[in-house]
Structure formats: C-alpha cells, structure tokens
BALO-876222 format. One record per residue: chain; residue in three letters; x, y, z of N, C-alpha, C in turn. Coordinates in nm, 2 decimals. Layout:
BEGIN
   chain   resn       nx       ny       nz      cax      cay      caz       cx       cy       cz
       A    ALA        X        Y        Z        X        Y        Z        X        Y        Z
...
END
This chain:
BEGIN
   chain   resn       nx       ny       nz      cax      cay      caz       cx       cy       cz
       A    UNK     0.08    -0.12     0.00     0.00     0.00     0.00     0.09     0.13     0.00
       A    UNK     0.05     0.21    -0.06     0.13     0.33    -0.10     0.07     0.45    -0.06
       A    UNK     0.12     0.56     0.03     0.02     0.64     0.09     0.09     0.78     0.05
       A    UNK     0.05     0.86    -0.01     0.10     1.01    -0.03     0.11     1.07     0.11
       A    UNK     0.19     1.17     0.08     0.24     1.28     0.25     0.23     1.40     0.14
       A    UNK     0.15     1.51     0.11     0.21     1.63     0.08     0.23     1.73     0.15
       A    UNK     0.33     1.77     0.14     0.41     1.85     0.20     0.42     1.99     0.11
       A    UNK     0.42     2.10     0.24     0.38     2.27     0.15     0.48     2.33     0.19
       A    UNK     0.65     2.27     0.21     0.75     2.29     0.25     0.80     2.26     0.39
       A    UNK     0.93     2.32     0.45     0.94     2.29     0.55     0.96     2.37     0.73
       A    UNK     0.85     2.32     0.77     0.86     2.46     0.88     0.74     2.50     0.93
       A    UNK     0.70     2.49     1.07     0.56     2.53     1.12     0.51     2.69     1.02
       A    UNK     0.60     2.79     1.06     0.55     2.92     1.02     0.54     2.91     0.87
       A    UNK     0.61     2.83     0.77     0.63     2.91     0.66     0.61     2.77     0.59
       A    UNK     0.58     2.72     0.60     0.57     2.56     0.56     0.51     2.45     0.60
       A    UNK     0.53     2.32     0.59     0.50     2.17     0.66     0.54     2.18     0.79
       A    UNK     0.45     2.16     0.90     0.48     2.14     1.05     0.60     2.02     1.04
       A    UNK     0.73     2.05     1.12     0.86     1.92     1.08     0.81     1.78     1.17
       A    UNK     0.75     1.83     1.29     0.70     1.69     1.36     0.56     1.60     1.34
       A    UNK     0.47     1.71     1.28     0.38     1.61     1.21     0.38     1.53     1.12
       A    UNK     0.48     1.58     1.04     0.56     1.51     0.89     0.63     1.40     0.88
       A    UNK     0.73     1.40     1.04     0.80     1.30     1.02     0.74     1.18     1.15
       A    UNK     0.64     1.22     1.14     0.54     1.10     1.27     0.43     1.09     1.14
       A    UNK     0.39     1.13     1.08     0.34     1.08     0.98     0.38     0.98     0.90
       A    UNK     0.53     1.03     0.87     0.61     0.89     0.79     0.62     0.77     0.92
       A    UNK     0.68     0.81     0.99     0.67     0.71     1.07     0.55     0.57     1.12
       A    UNK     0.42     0.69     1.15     0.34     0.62     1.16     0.30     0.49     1.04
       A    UNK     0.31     0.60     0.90     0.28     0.46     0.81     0.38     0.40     0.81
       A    UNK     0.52     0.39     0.82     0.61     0.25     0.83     0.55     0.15     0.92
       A    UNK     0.52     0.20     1.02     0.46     0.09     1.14     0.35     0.03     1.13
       A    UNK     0.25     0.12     1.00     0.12     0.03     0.99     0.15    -0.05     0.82
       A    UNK     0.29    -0.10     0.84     0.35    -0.18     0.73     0.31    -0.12     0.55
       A    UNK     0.30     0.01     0.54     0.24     0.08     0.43     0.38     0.16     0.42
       A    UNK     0.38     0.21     0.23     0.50     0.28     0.22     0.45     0.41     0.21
       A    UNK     0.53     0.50     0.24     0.52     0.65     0.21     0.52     0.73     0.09
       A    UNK     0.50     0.80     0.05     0.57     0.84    -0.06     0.53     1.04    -0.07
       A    UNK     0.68     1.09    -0.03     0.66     1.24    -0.07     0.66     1.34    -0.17
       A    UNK     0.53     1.41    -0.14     0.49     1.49    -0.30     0.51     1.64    -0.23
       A    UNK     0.54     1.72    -0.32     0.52     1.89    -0.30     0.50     1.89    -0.43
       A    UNK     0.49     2.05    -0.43     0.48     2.15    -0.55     0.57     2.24    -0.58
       A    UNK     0.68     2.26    -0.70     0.76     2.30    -0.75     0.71     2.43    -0.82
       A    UNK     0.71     2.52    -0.65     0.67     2.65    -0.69     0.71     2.70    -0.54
       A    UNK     0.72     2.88    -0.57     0.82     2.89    -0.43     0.65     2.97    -0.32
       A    UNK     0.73     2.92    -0.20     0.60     2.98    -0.10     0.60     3.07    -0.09
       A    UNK     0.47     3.16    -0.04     0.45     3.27     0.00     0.53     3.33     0.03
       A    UNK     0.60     3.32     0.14     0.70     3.38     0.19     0.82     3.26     0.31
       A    UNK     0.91     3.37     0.37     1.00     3.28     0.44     1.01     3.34     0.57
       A    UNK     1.01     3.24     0.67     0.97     3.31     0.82     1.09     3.28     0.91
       A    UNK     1.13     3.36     0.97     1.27     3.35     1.05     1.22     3.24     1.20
       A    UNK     1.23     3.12     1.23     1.18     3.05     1.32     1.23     3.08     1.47
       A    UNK     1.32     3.17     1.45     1.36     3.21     1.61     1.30     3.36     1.59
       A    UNK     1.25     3.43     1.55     1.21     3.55     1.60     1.08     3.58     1.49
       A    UNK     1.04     3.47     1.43     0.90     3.50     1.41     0.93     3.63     1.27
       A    UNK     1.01     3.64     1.24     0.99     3.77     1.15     0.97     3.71     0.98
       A    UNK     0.95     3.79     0.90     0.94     3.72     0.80     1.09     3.79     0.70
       A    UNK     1.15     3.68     0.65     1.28     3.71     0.59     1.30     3.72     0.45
       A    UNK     1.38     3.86     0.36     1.43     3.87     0.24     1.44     3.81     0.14
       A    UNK     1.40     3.69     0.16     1.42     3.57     0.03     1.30     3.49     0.04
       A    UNK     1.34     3.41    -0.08     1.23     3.33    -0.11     1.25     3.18    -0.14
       A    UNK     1.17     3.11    -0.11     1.21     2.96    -0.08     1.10     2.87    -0.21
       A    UNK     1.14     2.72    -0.25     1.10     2.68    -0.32     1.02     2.56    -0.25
       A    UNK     0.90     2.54    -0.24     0.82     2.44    -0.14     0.86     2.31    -0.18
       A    UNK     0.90     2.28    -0.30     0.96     2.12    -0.35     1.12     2.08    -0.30
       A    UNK     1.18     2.21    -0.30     1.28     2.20    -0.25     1.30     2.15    -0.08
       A    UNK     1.23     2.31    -0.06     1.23     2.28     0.11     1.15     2.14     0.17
       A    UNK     1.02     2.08     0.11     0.97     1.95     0.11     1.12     1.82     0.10
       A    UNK     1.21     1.85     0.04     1.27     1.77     0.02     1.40     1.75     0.17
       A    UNK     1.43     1.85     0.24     1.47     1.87     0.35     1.42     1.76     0.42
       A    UNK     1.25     1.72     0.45     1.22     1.63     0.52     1.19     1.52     0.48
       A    UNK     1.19     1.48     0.35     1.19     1.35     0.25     1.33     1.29     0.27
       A    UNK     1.40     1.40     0.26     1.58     1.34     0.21     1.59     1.32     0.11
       A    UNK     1.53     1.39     0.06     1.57     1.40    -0.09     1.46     1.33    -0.20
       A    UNK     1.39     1.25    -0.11     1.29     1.17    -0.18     1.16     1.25    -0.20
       A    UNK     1.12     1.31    -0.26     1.03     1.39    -0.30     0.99     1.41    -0.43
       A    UNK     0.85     1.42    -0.44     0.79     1.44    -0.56     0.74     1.55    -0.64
       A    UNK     0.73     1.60    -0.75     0.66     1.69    -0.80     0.52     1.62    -0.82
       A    UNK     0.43     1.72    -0.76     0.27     1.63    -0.77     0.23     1.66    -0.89
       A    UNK     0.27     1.75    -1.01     0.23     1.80    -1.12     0.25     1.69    -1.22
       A    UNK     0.38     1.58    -1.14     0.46     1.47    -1.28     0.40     1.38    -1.23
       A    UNK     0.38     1.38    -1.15     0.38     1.20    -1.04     0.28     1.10    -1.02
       A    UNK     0.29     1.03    -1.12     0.14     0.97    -1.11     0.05     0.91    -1.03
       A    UNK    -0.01     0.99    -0.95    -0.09     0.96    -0.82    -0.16     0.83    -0.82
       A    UNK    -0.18     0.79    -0.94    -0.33     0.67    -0.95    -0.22     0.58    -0.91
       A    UNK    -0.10     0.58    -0.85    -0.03     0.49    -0.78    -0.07     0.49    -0.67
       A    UNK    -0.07     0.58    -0.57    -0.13     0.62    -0.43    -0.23     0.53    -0.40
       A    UNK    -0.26     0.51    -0.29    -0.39     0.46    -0.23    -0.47     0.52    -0.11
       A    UNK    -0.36     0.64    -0.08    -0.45     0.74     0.06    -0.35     0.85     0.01
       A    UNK    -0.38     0.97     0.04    -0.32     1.11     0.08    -0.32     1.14     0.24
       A    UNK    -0.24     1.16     0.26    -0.23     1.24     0.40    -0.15     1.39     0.37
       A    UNK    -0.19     1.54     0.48    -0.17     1.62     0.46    -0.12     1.71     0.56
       A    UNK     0.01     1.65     0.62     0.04     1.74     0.75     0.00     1.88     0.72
       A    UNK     0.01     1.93     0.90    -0.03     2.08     0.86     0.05     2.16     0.92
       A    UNK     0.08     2.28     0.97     0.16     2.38     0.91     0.13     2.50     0.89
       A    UNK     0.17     2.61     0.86     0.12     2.75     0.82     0.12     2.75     0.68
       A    UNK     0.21     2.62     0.57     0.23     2.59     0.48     0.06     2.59     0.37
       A    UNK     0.00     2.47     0.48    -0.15     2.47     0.43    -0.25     2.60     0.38
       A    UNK    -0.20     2.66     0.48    -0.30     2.82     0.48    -0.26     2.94     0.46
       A    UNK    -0.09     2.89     0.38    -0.02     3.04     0.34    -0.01     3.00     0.19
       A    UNK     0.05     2.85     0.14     0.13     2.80     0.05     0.01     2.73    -0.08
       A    UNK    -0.05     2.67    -0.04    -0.13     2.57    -0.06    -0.24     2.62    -0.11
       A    UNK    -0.27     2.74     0.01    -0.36     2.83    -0.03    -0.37     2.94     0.03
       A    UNK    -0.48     3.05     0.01    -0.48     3.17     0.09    -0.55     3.18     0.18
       A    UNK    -0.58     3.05     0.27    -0.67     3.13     0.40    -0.61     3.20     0.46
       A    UNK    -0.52     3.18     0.55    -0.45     3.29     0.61    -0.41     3.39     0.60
       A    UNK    -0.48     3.43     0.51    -0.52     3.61     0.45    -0.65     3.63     0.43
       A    UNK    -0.71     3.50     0.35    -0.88     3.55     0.33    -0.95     3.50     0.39
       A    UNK    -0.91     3.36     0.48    -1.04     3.28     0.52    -1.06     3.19     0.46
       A    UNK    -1.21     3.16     0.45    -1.30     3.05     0.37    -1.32     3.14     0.21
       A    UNK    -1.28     3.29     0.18    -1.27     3.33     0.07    -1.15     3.41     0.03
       A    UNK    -1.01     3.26     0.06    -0.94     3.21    -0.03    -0.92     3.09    -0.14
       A    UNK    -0.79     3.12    -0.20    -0.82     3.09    -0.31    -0.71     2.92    -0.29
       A    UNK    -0.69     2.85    -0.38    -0.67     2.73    -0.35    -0.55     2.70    -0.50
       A    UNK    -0.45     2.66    -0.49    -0.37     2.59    -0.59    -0.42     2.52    -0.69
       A    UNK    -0.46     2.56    -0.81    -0.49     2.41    -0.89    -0.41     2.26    -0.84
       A    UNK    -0.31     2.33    -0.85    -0.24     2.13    -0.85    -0.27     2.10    -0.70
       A    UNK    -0.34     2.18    -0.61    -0.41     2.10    -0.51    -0.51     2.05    -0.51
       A    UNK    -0.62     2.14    -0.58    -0.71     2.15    -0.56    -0.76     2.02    -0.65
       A    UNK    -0.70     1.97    -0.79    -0.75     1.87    -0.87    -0.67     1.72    -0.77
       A    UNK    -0.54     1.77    -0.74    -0.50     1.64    -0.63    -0.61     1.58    -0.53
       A    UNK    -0.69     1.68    -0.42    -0.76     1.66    -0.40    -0.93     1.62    -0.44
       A    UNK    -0.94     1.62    -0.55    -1.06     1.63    -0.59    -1.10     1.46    -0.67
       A    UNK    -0.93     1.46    -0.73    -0.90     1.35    -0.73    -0.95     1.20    -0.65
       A    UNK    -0.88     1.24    -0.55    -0.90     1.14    -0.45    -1.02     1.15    -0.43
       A    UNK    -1.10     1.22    -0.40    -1.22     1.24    -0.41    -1.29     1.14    -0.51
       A    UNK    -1.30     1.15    -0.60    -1.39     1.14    -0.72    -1.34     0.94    -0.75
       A    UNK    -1.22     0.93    -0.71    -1.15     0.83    -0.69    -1.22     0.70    -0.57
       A    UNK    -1.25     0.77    -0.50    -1.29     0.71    -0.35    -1.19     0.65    -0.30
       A    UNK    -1.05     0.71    -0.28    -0.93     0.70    -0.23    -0.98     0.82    -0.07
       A    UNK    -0.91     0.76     0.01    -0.88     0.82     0.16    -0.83     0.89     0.18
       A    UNK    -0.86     1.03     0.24    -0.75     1.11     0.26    -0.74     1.18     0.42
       A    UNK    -0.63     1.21     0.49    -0.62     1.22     0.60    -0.55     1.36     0.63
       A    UNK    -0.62     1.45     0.66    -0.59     1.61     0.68    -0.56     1.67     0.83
       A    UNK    -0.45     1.73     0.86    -0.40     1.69     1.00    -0.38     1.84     0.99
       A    UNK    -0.40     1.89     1.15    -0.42     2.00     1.20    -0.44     2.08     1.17
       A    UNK    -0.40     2.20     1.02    -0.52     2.30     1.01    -0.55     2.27     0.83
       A    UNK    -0.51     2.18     0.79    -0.49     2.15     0.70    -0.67     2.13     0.60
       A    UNK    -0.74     2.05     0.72    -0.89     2.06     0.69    -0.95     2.21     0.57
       A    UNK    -0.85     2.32     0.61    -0.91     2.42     0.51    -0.85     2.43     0.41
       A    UNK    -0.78     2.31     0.37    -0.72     2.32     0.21    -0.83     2.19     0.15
       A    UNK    -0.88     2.13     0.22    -1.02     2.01     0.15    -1.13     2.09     0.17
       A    UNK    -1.15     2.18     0.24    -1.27     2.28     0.23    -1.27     2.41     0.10
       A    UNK    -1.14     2.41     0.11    -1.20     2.51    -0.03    -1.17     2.43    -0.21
       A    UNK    -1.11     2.33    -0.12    -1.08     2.23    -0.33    -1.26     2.19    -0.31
       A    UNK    -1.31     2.15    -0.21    -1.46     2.11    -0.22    -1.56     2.17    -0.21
       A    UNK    -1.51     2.31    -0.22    -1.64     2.48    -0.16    -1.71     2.47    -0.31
       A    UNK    -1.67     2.45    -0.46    -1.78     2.45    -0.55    -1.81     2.31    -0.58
       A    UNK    -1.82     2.23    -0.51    -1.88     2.10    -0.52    -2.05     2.08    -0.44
       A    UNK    -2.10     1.95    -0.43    -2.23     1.93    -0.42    -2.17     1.85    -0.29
       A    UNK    -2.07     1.84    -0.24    -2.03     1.74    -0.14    -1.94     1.85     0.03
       A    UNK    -2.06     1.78     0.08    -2.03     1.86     0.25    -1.97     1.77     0.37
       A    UNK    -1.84     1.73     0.35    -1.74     1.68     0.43    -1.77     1.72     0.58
       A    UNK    -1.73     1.61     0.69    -1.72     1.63     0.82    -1.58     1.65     0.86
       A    UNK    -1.54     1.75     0.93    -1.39     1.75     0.97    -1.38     1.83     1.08
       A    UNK    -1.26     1.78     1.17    -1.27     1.87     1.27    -1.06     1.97     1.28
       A    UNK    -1.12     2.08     1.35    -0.98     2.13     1.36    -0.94     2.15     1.51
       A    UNK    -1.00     2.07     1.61    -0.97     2.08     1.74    -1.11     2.10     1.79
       A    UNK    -1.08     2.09     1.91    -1.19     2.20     2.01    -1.19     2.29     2.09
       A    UNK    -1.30     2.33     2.09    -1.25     2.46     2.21    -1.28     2.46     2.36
       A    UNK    -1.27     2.32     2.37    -1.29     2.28     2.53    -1.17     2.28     2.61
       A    UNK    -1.04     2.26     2.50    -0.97     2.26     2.58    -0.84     2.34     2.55
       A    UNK    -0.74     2.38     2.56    -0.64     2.46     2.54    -0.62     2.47     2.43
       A    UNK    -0.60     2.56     2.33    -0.52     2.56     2.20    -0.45     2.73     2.12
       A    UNK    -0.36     2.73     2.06    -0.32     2.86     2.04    -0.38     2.90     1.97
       A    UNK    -0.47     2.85     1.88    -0.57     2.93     1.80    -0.73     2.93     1.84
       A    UNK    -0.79     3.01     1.73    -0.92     3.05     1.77    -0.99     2.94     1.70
       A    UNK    -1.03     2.80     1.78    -1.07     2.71     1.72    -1.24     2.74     1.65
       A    UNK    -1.31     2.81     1.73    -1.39     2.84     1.67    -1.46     2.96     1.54
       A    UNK    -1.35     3.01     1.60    -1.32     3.12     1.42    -1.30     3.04     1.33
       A    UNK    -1.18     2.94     1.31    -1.16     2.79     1.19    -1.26     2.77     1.17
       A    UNK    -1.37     2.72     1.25    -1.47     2.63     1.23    -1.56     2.72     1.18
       A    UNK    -1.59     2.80     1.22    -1.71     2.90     1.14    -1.66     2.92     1.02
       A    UNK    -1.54     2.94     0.98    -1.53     2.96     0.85    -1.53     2.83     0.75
       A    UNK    -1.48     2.69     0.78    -1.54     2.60     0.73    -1.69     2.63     0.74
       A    UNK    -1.81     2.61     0.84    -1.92     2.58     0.79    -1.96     2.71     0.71
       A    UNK    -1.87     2.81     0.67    -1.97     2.88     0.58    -1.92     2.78     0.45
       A    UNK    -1.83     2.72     0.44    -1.82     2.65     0.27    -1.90     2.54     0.28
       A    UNK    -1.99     2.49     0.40    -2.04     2.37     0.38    -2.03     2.24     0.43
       A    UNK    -1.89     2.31     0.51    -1.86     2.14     0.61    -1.87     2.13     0.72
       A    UNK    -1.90     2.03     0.82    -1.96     2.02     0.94    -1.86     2.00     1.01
       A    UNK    -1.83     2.12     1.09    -1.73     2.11     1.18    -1.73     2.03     1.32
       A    UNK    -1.65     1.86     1.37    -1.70     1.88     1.44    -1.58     1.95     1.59
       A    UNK    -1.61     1.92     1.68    -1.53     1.94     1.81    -1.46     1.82     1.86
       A    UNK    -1.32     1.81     1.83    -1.27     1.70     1.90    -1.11     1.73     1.98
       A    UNK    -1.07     1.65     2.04    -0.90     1.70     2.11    -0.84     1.63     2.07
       A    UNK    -0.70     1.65     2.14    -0.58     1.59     2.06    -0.59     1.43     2.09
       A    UNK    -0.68     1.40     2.15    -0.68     1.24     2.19    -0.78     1.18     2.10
       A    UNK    -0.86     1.25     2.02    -0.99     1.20     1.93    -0.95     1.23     1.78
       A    UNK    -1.02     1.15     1.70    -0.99     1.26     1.53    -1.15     1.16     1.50
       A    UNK    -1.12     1.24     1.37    -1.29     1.27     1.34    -1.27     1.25     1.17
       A    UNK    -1.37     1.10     1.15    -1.36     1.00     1.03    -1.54     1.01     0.95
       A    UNK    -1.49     1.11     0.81    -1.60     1.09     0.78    -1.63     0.96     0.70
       A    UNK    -1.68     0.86     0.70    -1.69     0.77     0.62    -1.77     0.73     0.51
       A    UNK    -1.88     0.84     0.46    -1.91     0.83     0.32    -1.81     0.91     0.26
       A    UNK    -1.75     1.03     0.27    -1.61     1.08     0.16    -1.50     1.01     0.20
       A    UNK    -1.46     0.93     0.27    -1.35     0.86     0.36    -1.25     0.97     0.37
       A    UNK    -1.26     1.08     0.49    -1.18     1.21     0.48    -1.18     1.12     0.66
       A    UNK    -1.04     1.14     0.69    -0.99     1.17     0.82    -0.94     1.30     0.83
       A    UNK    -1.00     1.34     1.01    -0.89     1.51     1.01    -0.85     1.42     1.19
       A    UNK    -0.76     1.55     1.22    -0.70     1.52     1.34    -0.66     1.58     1.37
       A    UNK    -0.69     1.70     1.53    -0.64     1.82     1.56    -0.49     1.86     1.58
       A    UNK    -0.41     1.75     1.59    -0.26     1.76     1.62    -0.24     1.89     1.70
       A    UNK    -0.16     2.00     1.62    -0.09     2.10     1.66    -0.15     2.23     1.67
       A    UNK    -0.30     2.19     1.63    -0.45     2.30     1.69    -0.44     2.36     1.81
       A    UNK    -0.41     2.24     1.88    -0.44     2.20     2.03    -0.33     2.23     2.10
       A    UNK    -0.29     2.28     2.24    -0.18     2.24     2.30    -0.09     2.11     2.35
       A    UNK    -0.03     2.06     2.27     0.01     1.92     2.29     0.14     1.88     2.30
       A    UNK     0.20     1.79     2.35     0.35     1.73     2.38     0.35     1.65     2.25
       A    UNK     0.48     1.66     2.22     0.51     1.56     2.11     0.46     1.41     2.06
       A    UNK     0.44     1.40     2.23     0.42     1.21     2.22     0.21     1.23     2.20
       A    UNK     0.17     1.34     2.26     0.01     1.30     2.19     0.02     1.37     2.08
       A    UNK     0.13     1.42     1.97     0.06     1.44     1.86     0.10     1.31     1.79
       A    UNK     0.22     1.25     1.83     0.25     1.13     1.80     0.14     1.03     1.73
       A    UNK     0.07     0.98     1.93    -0.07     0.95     1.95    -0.19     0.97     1.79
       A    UNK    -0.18     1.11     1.84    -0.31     1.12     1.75    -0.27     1.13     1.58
       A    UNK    -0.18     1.15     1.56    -0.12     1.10     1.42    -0.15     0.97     1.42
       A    UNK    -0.08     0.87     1.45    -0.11     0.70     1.43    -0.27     0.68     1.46
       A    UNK    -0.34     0.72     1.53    -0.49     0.71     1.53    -0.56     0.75     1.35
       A    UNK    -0.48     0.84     1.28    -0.57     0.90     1.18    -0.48     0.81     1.07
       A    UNK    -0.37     0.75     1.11    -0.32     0.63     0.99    -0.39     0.50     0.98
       A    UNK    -0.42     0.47     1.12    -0.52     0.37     1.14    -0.64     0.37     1.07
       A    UNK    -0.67     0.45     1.10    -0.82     0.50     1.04    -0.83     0.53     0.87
       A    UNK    -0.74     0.60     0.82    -0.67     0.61     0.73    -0.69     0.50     0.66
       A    UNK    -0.61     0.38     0.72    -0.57     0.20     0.63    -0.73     0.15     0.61
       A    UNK    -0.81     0.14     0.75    -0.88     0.14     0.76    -1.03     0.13     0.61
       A    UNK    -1.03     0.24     0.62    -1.09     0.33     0.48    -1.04     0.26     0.34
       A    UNK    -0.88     0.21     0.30    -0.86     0.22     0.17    -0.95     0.10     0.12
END
C-alpha cells in the first residue's frame, strides 16, 4: 500500500509542520504501508525566521524545502502519477494556509492551488482516503467549496487549550459547507461516506508524544478506509 504525504514545504511558520511530517512517515512504516513524498515545485508565499517570528528577504522553493524532510525523496505532484497512491495524507503547518492556499489572509474566501485543488478532488472522485491533519482541513474545504459534497472534519476543540481561535476555523469551514466537528488531541474525526480523516494535532496544546498519538490514530483510520 502506498500512501501520499504532501508537504507545503518545511517549517511550522512558513511551511510543513517538521514533527507532524516526520510522525506521519513514521506512523505509516509501522502500519507496514509505504510513504511516498509529494510537494509542489513553486516557491511559498513567503520565508519566516523560526527564532524571531519575523518574515525574511528571500524566497524559498516548497519542493525544495519538502525535500529537507523526504531526504531528498520527493515528488513533483504535477509529474507524479498519483493513481499509484492509495491514501493522501496532509500534514499541517502555516504551509496549508499560506502555500497551498490563501486562507490565512482571506479565510474560507481564499483561493486554493490548482495542483491541489485537482490532487484533492481526485482522491475524491476516486474514492481514495484522505487524512488532513491540524489546520490543514481548510485546504479540502476550499478544493470542495464549488462541489455538491459537504465533508465532516474537525480542527480541534474549544474545550480545551489551543493557540488558536478554534472556533473562528470552524465557522469559516461551515460557511463552505462542512460540518465542523469538536474534538481534542486524543480523538480525530472519520467521515466515512467521503472517507476524509482530520486530526487536531498542533491545533491543540500538545506534547510531542500526543501528537505522536493522534497522528497513528488518523493512519489507522486512514488504512482502515482504503
């Protein structure tokens, strides 16, 4: 079984979250499934200095920097024949919501990558599994905002600690149509007529070892589905 990871470069602020990504890989070696890493060979939004938060002078290439966490094994999703794949997974990141696409400037009225948006639509139309991890849910929310199909996904909850405004996220999903629900870093949330996993991971306030946790929960779930 062969599972896609795409990756929107490397780096919580400016990119792919590094510990989601590489407990992601992890997790599918353990559930005896291969990996296989895709980006997009176009440069991100911008580059963010990770010790002082500032955003820095240059410009970075998201297939490139994807490849930092592959080792080199990375894909262009533009060449790569996906109908090899049998799940997508989609660590998350600022990568999702800067790179990928523009929520994190417009919201639920940003705009979305083609080569994501058909990746995604793909799988979709495919009835292939796909598993969307921490804020990542709003890059399947806007590839599926002009569709006839209203996904269940969650980006955390707000019951319990998290650095963002989990219920601002969620309101802006259900204006495109998806049913947000409320879950913590110990739960993730499996729709099973579009076979979409999400998982709040890095939503939430969490130690390494429960995002660990709830990563391997949404692989499980994930295998599950194909």
């Amino acid at each position: 079984m062969k599972i896609g990871v795409l990756l929107s470069g490397c780096g919580v602020y400016d990119g792919a979250e590094i510990h989601e990504s590489v407990l992601t890989l992890l997790a599918i070696e353990e559930a005896g499934a291969e990996a296989v890493c895709l980006s997009v060979n176009k440069n991100q939004h911008h580059v963010v200095n990770h010790v002082t938060g500032e955003e820095m002078p240059e410009s970075r290439n998201m297939l490139v920097e994807a490849a930092r966490i592959a080792r080199g094994a990375v894909h262009d999703v533009s060449t790569y024949d996906v109908s090899q794949l049998n799940a997508l997974v989609i660590p998350g990141g600022f990568g999702s919501a800067k790179n990928f696409s523009s929520w994190a400037f417009d919201g639920p009225n940003g705009t979305i990558l083609p080569e994501i948006k058909n990746l995604i639509q793909k799988f979709i139309s495919d009835k292939k599994p796909i598993a969307a991890l921490c804020v990542s849910p709003v890059v399947l929310t806007l590839a599926m905002s002009d569709s006839d199909l209203y996904p269940t996904m969650t980006l955390g909850s707000d019951l319990e600690k998290s650095p963002y405004d989990i219920q601002a996220f969620s309101a802006g999903m259900e204006q495109k149509g998806v049913q947000a629900e409320m879950k913590t870093i110990r739960e993730i949330s499996v729709d099973e007529n579009l076979k979409i996993v999400s998982a709040p991971c890095y939503m939430m306030e969490a130690s390494v070892l429960e995002i660990r946790n709830n990563i391997s929960q949404a692989i499980q779930a994930l295998i599950k589905l194909v």
